[in-house]
N, C-alpha and C positions, 0 to 999 in steps of 0.2 A: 496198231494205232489207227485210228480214227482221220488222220490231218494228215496230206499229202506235205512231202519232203519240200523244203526252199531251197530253191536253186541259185538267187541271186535276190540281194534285197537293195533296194534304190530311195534313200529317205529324200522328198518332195521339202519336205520341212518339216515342222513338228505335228503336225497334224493329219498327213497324206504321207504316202508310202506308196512305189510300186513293189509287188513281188511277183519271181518268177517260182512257181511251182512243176513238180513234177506229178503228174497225177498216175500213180503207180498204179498196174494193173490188181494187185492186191491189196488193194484197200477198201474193207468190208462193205462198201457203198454199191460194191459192184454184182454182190451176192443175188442171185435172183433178180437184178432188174438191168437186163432182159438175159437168159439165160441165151438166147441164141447170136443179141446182140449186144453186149452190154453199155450201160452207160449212165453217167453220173445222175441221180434225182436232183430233183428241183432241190428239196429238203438239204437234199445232203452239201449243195454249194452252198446256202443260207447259211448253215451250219459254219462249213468252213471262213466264209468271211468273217461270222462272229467272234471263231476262234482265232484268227489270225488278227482283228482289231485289238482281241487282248491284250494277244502277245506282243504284236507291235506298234500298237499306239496307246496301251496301256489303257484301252476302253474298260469303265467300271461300273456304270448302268446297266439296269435291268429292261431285258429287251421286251418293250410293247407293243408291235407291229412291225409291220413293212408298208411301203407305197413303191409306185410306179414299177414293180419287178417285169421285167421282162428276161426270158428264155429265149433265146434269139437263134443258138448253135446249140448241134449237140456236143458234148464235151466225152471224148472215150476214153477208155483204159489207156497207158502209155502218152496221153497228151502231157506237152509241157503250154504253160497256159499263163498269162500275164495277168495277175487282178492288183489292180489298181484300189486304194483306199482312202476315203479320205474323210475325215472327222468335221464336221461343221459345231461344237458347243455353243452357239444361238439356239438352232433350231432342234439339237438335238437328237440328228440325222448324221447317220452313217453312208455315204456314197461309195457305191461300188460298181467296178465293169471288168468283168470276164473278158479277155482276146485270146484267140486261140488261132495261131495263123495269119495274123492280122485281122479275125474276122471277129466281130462283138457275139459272144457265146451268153452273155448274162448280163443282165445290170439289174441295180436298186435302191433304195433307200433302207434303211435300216433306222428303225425309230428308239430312243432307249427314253427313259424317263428319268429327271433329275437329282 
């Protein structure tokens, strides 16, 4: 599987969620990048918050961009990692922030179309 385990899910309301994930050392994200150090792709947490809006905010739009992404920490094998979600249906932005340690590892927008 592709999507790190939930460890804890925290619904904000209906449109925002925290989740606590574990991000498993085997989880094909880690395959060659970096063999000597590993550590999650940019790609591959876009990925995950996509997938994880589906599951639990029931996101049904087609994804058209990003804005404001920022990489901030690196995120390794064995992290457990807090990503926060949160649905805006105005603007049609998906808000997301990576913590890992209490330190902001990720954040972004996620753009979908109506």
């Amino acid at each position: 599987d592709r999507l790190p385990r939930v460890l804890a899910a925290t619904r904000l309301d209906a449109n925002s969620i925290d989740l606590t994930l574990d991000i498993a050392s085997n989880l094909p994200w880690f395959s060659g990048h970096f063999p000597q150090q590993p550590i999650l792709p940019g790609v591959a947490s876009t990925f995950i918050v996509h997938q994880m809006a589906i599951t639990w905010l029931g996101l049904k739009g087609q994804f058209i961009g990003m804005d404001a992404v920022k990489y901030q920490a690196i995120i390794k094998p064995n992290d457990q990692v807090q990503l926060s979600l949160k649905w805006n249906s105005d603007t049609q932005r998906l808000v997301y922030c990576y913590l890992c340690n209490e330190t902001k590892c990720g954040t972004g927008k996620l753009k979908f179309d109506k």
